[in-house]
N, C-alpha and C positions, 0 to 999 in steps of 0.2 A: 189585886191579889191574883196569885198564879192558880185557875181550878184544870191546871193539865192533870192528862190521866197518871197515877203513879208507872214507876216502872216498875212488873212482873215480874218476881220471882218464876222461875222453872215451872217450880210445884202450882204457881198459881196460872200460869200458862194452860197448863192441861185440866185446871179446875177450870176455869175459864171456857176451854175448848171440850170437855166435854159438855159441862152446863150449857153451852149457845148448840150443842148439836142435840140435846134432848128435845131442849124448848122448839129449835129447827124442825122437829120429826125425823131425824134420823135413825130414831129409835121408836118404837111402839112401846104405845101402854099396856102395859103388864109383860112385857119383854124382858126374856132373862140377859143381862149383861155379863160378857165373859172377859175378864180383863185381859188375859193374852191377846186377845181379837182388837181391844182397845189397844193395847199398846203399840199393835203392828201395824192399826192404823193411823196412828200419831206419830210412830217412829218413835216410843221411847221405851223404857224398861218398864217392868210390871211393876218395881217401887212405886213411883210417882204416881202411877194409876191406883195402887192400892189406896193411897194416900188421899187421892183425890176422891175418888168414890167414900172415904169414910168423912169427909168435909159435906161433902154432896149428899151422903145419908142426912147431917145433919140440918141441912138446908131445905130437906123431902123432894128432892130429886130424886134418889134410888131408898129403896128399902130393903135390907139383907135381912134376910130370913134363914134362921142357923139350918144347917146342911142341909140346906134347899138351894140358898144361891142369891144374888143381890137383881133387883129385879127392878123397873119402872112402876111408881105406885100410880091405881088407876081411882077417878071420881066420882061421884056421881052426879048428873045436871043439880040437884038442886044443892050439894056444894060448891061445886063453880059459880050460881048464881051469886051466891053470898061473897064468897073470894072476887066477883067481879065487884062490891060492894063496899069491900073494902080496897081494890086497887084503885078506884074511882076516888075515893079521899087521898089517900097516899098518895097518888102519880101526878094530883093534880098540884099538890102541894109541891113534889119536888118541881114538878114542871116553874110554877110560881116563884121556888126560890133561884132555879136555874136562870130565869131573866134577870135576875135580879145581878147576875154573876158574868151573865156570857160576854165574848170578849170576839174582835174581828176572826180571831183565828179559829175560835169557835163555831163560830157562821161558816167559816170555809170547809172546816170538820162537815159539819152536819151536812154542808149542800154535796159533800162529796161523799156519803153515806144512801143521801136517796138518792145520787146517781146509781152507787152501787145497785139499790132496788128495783129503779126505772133498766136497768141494762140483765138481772135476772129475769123482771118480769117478760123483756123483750124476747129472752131466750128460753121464756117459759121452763124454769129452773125451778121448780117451786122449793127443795129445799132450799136453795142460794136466796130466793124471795123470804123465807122466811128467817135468813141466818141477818139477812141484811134489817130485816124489819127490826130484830132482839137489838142489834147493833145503835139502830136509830134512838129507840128507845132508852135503853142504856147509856148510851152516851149523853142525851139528855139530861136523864136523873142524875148520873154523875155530875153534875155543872150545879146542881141542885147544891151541892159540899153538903148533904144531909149523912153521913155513912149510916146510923143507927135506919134511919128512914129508910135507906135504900136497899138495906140488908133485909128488911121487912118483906120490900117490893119483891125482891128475888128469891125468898119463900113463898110467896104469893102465885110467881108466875111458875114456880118447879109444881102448882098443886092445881094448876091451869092445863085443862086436858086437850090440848092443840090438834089433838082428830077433832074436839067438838067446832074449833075456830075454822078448820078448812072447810067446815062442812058450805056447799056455793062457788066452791072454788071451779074455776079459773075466776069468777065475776068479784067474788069476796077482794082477791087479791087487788085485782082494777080499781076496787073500791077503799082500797088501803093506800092506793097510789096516792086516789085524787085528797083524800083526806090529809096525808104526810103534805101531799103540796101544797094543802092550806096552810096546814101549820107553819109549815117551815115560811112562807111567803109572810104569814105575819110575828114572824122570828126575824125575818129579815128586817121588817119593816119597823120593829121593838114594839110592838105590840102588843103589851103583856097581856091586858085584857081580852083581847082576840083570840091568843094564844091560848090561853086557858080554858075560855069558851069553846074553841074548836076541837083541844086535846078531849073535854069532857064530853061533847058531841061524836067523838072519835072510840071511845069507850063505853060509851054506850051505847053504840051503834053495836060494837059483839057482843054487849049484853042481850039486848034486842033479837039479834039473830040465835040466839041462845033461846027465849022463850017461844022463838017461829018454827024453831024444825023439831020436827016431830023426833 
């Protein structure tokens, strides 16, 4: 069975492309978002922007606040604890059904994903480091063919406060490398068991760093 990615509508193009640049930090928590500014920098009209931030509220990526403005919602640590809590069942799950699915062309996907990562990190990019990491992931769960699941996961991670995840950074990121390259090495290897092991090892490793910084 074919689990390639669907083709994107317009509209879902720029839901897409803003959702990977919040999760990225291109945007700060509690950051007022101004959709002209969005759309000049997508190159598209303020329709589709409009459109996509009222998808994206609904997802709790943005929160519109009447005649105040649509803004980035912010966490607090002992929310993201629990939201790491429940992406640790969910992601591992899709991770599990994903092996179950992937396909040669798959493999060539993903190894071509954390090159992406390996060549930001080189260039010390850290947003590009983190657009590639959402990329990895995602594409992943995609392969899972779960959609209700997956849908889950990407409210999950719009309510994940990614200033807390860089907190370590540059070393954090190095440590995101070596981790993706286990995975993926026993992705290669079809290793499901490994894989699942590793990804959950992998997730709770930012839980962990979550209860160490002050």
């Amino acid at each position: 069975m074919d689990y390639s990615r669907p083709i994107l509508t317009k509209q879902d193009q720029v839901i897409e492309q803003i959702r990977e640049q919040i999760i990225a930090g291109e945007y700060q928590r509690g950051e007022r978002l101004r959709q002209q500014d969005i759309a000049e920098r997508l190159g598209v009209s303020i329709t589709p922007v409009r459109e996509a931030l009222k998808a994206l509220e609904m997802e709790g990526y943005v929160k519109v606040y009447p005649n105040k403005g649509i803004y980035i919602p912010e966490q607090s640590r002992t929310d993201v604890l629990e939201i790491y809590e429940l992406r640790l069942m969910l992601e591992t799950f899709l991770v599990e059904r994903a092996m179950d699915n992937i396909q040669d062309t798959d493999l060539l996907e993903l190894t071509s994903l954390h090159k992406q990562y390996v060549k930001a990190l080189e260039a010390r990019d850290y947003i590009a480091i983190r657009t590639a990491n959402v990329k990895f992931h995602f594409r992943l769960y995609e392969l899972g063919n779960s959609p209700q699941t997956l849908q889950f996961v990407r409210v999950l991670w719009a309510k994940t406060p990614f200033n807390f995840q860089d907190l370590g950074e540059p070393a954090r990121f190095h440590q995101i490398h070596d981790e993706h390259s286990e995975i993926l090495e026993k992705i290669l290897n079809h290793d499901t068991p490994g894989v699942i092991e590793s990804f959950r090892q992998h997730l709770i490793a930012g839980r962990r760093r979550l209860y160490e910084t002050p």
